[in-house]
N, C-alpha and C positions, 0 to 999 in steps of 0.2 A: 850204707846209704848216706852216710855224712850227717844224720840230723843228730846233732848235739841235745836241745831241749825236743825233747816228743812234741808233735803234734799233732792236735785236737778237728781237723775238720767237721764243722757243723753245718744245723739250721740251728740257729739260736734258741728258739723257740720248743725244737723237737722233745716232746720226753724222751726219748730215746737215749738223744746226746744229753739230756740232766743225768740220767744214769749214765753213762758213763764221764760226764764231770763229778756226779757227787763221788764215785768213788776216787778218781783219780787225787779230791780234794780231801778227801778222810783218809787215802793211805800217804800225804803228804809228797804225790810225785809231782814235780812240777814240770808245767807243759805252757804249749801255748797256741792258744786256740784262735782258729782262723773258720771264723762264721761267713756266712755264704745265706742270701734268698733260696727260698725254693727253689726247682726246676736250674738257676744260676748254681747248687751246687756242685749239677753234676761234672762241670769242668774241670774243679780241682778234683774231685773223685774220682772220674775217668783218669786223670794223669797219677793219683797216689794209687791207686789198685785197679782199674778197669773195671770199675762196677758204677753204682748209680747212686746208694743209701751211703747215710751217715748214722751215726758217727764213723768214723775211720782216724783211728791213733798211729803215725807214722813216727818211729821211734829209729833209732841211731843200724839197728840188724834184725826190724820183721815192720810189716806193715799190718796192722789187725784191724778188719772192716765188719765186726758183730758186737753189739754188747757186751754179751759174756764175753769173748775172749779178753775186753777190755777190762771189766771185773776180774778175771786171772790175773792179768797182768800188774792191774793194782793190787790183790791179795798179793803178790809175792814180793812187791815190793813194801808195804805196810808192812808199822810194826804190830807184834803180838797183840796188841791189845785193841788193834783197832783192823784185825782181819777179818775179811765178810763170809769165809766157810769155816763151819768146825772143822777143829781137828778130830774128832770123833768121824768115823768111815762112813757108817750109816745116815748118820745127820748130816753130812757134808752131802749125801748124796740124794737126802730127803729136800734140802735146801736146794740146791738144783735142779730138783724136779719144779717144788714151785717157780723159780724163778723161771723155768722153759714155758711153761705154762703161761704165768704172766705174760713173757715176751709174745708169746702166737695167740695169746688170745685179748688178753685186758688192754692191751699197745693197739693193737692195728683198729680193735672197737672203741679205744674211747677217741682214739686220732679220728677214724670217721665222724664220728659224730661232734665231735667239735668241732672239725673244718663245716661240717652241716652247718651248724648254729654258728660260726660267725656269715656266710654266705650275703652278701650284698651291704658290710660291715668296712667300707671301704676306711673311712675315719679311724677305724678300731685297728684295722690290720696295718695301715700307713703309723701308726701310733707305735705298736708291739713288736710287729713281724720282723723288722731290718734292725734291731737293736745289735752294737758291736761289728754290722757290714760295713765291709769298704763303703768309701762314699760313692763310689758311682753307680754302685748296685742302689741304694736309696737314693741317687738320683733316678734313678731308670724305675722305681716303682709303681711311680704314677705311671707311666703307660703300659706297664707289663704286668698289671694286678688280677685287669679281665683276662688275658690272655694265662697267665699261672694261675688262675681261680676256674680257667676250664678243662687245662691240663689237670689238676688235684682233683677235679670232678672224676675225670675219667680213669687217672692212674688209680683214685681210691671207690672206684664203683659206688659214688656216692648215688641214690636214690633212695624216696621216701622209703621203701624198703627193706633195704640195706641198712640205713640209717636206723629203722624200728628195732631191727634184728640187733643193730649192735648197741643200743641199749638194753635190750633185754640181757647179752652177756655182760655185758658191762655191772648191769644189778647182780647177775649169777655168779658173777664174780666178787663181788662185795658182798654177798650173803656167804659166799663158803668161807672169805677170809673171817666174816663175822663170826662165823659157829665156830671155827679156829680157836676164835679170841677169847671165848665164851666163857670160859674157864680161870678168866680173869690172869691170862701168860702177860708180860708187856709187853712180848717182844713173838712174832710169829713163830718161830723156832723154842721159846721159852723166856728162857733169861739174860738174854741176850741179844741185842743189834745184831743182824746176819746180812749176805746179799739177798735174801727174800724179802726183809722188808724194805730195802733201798730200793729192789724194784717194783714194789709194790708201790712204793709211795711215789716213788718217780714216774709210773709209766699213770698211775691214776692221776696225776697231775692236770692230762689235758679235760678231767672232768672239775678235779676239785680247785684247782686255779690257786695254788697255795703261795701266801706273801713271800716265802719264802724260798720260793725258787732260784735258780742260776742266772736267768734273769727275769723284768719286769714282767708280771701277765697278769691281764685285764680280770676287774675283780666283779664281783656280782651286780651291784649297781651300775657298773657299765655296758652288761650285756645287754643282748635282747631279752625281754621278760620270759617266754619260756624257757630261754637258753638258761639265764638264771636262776628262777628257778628249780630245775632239776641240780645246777649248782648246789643250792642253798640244798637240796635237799640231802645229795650225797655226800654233804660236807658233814651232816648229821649225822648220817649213818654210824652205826660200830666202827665198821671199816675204813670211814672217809677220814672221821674221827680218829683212829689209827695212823694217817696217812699225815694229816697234817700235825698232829703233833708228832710224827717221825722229823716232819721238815724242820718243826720246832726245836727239837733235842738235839737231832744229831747229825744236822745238816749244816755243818758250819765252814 
């Protein structure tokens, strides 16, 4: 394919693509990432694989358009000591369950409900959204905000609804990591940093808004007061708790 340095297509913003930058950044591959607006991604996407979603890592002889594979590809290149499956069979393959898990379920519910709660946060989204785009895609934001603010309505079936039900999983989901935790492990898997908790901590991101994300994102005081809120609260939690000192430690 002639790409010498891999790369990264994004949303900047996505937890998605935080997971797969934080691993590409702990297994020390370097890459280079080429961020994209909403609905404006699907351009480069359509021409790196013919599909729609990001991340998509376009690397020198394979194109990978899923997280996980993106996590593979960074395990095998990391070294020992900063690889994200055990070597252990069973545990390797107990950690992949969580993380499938994560992926279809804590991802696509807290991404709804956070695009809920910024909804008519135009200040907020011109602020965060376009961080690392070309400049002519943040030029074009201002006219193209309502028009991707009704596309993201309908691509993620947002409705009061919808929106209820995925915070319900989204708690369902921070209470079984909770009872996980319970036992006082520090690490989801035990004793050890794994890819379960990378994607735990990454994909709960679009609730808990952690300082230390891949990039800037708006913190409690700048939300709207419910949106924050429920911030503040699952940032309490065992699990949210969990989450952001992961961003803390071993997010570097």
């Amino acid at each position: 394919m002639g790409v010498r340095t891999p790369q990264l297509i994004t949303i900047p913003i996505s937890h998605y693509c935080e997971k797969a930058r934080w691993a590409l950044d702990r297994a020390g591959v370097p890459y280079r990432e080429r961020a994209h607006m909403q609905c404006l991604h699907w351009i480069a996407v359509k021409r790196a694989v013919g599909g729609r979603t990001v991340p998509v890592l376009v690397t020198e002889d394979q194109v990978l358009s899923e997280s996980a594979d993106i996590l593979d590809f960074a395990d095998a290149h990391a070294p020992a000591a900063r690889r994200l499956y055990p070597e252990d069979r069973d545990l390797a393959g107990e950690t992949r369950a969580l993380e499938r898990d994560f992926d279809a379920r804590l991802g696509p519910h807290g991404r709804r409900w956070m695009y809920d709660g910024i909804r008519g946060q135009r200040e907020l989204v011109k602020r965060y959204a376009p961080t690392g785009v070309p400049a002519w895609q943040r030029l074009a934001m201002p006219v193209a905000i309502g028009t991707v603010a009704r596309i993201v309505d309908r691509y993620f079936d947002i409705t009061p609804d919808s929106v209820a039900e995925s915070l319900r999983e989204v708690r369902a989901t921070f209470d079984a990591v909770a009872e996980r935790l319970a036992d006082g492990r520090p690490y989801l898997m035990g004793d050890r940093f794994t890819a379960a908790d990378l994607t735990f901590s990454a994909l709960s991101a679009a609730i808990t808004m952690p300082p230390q994300y891949g990039v800037p994102l708006p913190q409690p005081g700048e939300l709207p007061a419910p949106m924050a809120a429920v911030v503040r609260e699952l940032r309490e939690h065992p699990a949210g708790a969990h989450a952001l000192a992961m961003f803390s430690h071993e997010r570097r």
